[in-house]
C-alpha positions in Angstrom: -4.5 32.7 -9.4 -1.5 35.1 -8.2 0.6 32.2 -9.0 0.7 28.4 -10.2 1.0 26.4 -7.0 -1.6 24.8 -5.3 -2.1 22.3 -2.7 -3.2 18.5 -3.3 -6.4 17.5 -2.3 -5.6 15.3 0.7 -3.0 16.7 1.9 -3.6 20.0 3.2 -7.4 19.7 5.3 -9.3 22.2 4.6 -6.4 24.8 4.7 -7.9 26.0 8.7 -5.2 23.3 9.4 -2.2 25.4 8.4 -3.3 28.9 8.9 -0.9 28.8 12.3 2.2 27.8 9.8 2.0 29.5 6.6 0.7 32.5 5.0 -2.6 30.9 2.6 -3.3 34.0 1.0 0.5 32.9 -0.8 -1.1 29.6 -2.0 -2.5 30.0 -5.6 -4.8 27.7 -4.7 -6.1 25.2 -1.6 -7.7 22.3 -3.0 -9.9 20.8 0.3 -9.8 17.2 0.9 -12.1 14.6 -1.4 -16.0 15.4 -0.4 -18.6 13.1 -1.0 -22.4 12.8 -1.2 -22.5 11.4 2.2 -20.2 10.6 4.9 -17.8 8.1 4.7 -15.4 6.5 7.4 -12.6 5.2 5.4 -10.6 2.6 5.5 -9.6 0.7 9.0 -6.1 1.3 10.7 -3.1 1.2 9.3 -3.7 3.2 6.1 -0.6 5.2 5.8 3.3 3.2 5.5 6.1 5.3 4.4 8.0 3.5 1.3 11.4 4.5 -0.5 11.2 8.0 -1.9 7.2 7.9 -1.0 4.3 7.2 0.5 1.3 4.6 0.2 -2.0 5.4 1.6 -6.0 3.7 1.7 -7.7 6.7 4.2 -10.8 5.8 2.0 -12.1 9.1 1.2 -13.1 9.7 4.8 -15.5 12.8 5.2 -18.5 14.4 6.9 -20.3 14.3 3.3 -21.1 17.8 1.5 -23.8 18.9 3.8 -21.5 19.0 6.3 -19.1 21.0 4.2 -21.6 23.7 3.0 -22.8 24.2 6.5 -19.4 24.0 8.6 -16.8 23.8 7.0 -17.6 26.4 4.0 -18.3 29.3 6.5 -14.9 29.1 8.2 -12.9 29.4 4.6 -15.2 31.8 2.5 -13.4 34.6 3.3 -9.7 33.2 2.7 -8.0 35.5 0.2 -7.2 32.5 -2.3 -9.0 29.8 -4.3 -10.9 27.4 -2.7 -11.3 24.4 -4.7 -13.3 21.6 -3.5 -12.2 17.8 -4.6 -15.2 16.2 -5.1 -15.6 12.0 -5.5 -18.3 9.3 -5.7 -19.2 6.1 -6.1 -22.2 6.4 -8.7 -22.5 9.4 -11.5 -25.7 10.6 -9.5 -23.4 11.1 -6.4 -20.7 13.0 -8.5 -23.6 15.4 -9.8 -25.3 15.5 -6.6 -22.5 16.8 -4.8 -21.4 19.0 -7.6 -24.7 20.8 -7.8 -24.4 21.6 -3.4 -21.2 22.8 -3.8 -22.1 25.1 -7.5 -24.4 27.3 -5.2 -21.5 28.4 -2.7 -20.5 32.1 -4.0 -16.9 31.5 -3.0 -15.7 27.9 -4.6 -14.5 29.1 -7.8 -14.1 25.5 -8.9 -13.9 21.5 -8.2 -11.4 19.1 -8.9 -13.6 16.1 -10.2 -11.8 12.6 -8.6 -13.3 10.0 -11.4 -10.1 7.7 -9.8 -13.7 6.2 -7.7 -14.7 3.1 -8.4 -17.8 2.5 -9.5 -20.1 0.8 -7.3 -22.7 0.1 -10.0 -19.8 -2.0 -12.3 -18.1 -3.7 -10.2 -16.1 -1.7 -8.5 -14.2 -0.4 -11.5 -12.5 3.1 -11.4 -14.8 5.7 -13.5 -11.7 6.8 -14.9 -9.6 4.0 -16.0 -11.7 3.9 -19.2 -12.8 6.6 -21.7 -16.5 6.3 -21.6 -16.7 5.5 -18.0 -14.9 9.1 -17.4 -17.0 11.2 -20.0 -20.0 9.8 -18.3 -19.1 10.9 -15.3 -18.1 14.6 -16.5 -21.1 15.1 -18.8 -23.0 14.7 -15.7 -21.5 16.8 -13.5 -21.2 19.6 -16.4 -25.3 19.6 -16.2 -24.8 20.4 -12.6 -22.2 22.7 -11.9 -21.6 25.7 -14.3 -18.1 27.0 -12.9 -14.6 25.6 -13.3 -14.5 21.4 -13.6 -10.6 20.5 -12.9 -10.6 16.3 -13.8 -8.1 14.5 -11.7 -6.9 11.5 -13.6 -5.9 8.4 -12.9 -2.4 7.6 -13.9 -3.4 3.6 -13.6 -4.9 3.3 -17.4 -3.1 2.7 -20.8 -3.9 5.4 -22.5 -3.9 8.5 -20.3 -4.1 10.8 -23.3 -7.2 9.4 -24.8 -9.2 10.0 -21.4 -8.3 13.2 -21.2 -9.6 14.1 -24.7 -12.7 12.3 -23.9 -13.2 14.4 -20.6 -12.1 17.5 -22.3 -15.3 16.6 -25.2 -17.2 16.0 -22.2 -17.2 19.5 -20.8 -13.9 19.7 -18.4 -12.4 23.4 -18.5 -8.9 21.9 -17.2 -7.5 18.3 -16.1 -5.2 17.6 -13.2 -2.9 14.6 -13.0 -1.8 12.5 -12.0 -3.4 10.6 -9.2 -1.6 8.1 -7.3 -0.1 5.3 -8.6 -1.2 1.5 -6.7 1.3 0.0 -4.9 1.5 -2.4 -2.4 4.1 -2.7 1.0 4.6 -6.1 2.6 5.4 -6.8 6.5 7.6 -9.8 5.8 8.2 -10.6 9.6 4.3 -10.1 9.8 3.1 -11.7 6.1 0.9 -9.3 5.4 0.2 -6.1 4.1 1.2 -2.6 5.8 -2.4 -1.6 4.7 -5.5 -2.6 5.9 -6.9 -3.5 2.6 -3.7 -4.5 0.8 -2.9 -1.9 -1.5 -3.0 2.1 -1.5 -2.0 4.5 -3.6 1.6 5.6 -4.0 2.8 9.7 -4.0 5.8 11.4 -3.3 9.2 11.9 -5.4 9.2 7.8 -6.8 6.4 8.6 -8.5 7.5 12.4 -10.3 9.2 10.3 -13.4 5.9 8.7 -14.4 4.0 12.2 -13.7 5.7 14.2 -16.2 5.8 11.5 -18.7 2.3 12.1 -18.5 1.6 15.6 -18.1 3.9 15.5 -21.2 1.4 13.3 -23.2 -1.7 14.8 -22.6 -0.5 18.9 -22.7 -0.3 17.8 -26.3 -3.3 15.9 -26.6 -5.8 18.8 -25.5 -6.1 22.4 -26.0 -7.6 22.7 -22.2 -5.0 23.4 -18.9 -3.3 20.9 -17.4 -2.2 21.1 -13.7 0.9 18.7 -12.8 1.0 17.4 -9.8 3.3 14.0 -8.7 6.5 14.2 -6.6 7.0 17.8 -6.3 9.4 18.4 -4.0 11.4 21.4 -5.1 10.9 24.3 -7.5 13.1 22.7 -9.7 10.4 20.1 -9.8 7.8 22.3 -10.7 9.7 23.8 -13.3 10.3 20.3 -15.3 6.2 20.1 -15.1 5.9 23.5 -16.7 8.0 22.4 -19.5 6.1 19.5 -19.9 3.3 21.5 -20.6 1.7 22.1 -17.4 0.0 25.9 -16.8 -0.2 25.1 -12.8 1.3 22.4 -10.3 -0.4 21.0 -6.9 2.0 20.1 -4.1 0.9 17.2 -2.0 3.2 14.8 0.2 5.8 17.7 0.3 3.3 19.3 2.6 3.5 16.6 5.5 7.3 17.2 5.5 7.2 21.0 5.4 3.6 22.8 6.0 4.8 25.5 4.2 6.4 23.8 0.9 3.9 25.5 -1.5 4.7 28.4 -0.4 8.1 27.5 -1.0 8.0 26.5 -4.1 6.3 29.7 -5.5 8.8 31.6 -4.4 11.9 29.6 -6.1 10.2 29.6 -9.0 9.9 33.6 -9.0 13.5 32.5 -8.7 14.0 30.7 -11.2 12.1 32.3 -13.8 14.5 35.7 -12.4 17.4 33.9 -12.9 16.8 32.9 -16.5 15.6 35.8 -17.6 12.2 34.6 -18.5 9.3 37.5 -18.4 6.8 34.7 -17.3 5.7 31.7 -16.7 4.5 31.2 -20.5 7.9 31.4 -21.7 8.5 27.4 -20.3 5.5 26.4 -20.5 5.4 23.5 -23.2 9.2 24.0 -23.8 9.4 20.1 -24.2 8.0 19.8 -27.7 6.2 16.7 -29.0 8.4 14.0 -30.7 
């Protein structure tokens, strides 16, 4: 990448949403929004409510499936001079590897970002990657299929982040993002009920950053693969405490609904920051937050 930011799968489109407001070929990286197998509608109306220092949201994954991708949306962002990374999701392993193996024959996807945060229709509905086995599983499969870079997005909802992650990395992942939202919940108490259709979404923004680096923290010293921060990032400043933490990259995501260009942004404060400090690169704070 020319440099470590990228943008959240989710919150960016497919990147043809922002070409009239910022410069993509300054993104490191434009991770599309979740694709599946097949098309999926989401979640009913309301699925966004704006919390203290956050966000929760239930969209649901909605898409036009990966056929749809390959044969619309793929042609009208091949030729963007940056990384296109495609977030992929499913309910079942065969879905994951499916969809993996469609996207693996389009020359110019460098990667996916695997999104085993899914629940698994087969148990229950249980997220693949709230457990170690159930996450492996999911990446082994999707290894057999897709032969460039696997990214694994993982779930910050789990006890033991750092043991998944060394159970995806033994499983075939080149790299692991996190974290994923966090669950929440916002209650209408003039209305007694939910402000989301299904009850509860998934929390992002700057309440959750705290818990993020915790995390990035514990697994950039659990695995000897990248790990890609993302949680809360805001400022540069921000990004800078995930590189410490161990991070090699960051993802910007609710940032981007305040300011379309806050990637962009944030690249540029921390050529800043990195100037100001006299640090010769990014690798001289990456990991500066040693293990205890």
């Amino acid at each position: 990448m020319t440099n470590p930011v990228m943008t959240a799968s989710g919150t960016f489109g497919y990147g043809l949403e922002y070409a009239d407001l910022v410069d993509l070929t300054q993104i490191g990286a434009i991770i599309v929004k979740g694709t599946t197998l097949h098309p999926r509608q989401g979640n009913d109306y309301p699925r966004m409510a704006e919390t203290a220092s956050g966000m929760l949201n239930c969209v649901g994954l909605q898409n036009k499936g990966v056929d749809y991708f390959c044969e619309t949306i793929y042609p009208q962002i091949c030729d963007i001079a940056t990384n296109m990374v495609v977030n992929v999701s499913g309910s079942s392993i065969d879905d994951y590897a499916e969809c993996a193996s469609r996207i693996d024959a389009l020359d110019r996807i460098p990667a996916i970002e695997l999104n085993i945060s899914c629940p698994n229709v087969k148990q229950g509905g249980m997220a693949f990657g709230v457990t170690r086995e159930g996450a492996a599983s999911v990446v082994k499969a999707v290894r057999r299929a897709y032969h460039k870079t696997l990214i694994v997005k993982l779930s910050p909802n789990v006890t033991d982040i750092a043991d998944i992650a060394r159970g995806v990395e033994d499983a075939g992942a080149d790299a692991v993002s996190l974290i994923n939202t966090l669950m929440g919940m916002s209650i209408d108490i003039e209305r007694r009920c939910s402000r989301l259709s299904i009850g509860t979404g998934g929390l992002s923004g700057p309440a959750v950053k705290p818990v993020a680096v915790r995390q990035v923290w514990q697994v950039a010293h659990a695995v000897n693969i990248p790990v890609v921060g993302l949680g809360g990032i805001m400022t540069a400043e921000d990004a800078i405490e995930f590189f410490m933490a161990g991070a090699s990259a960051i993802e910007v995501g609710t940032a981007n609904f305040i300011d379309p260009a806050a990637s962009v942004h944030i690249a540029q404060g921390i050529d800043r920051w990195l100037d100001d400090h006299h640090c010769t690169s990014l690798g001289d704070i990456i990991g500066a937050v040693g293990a205890r």
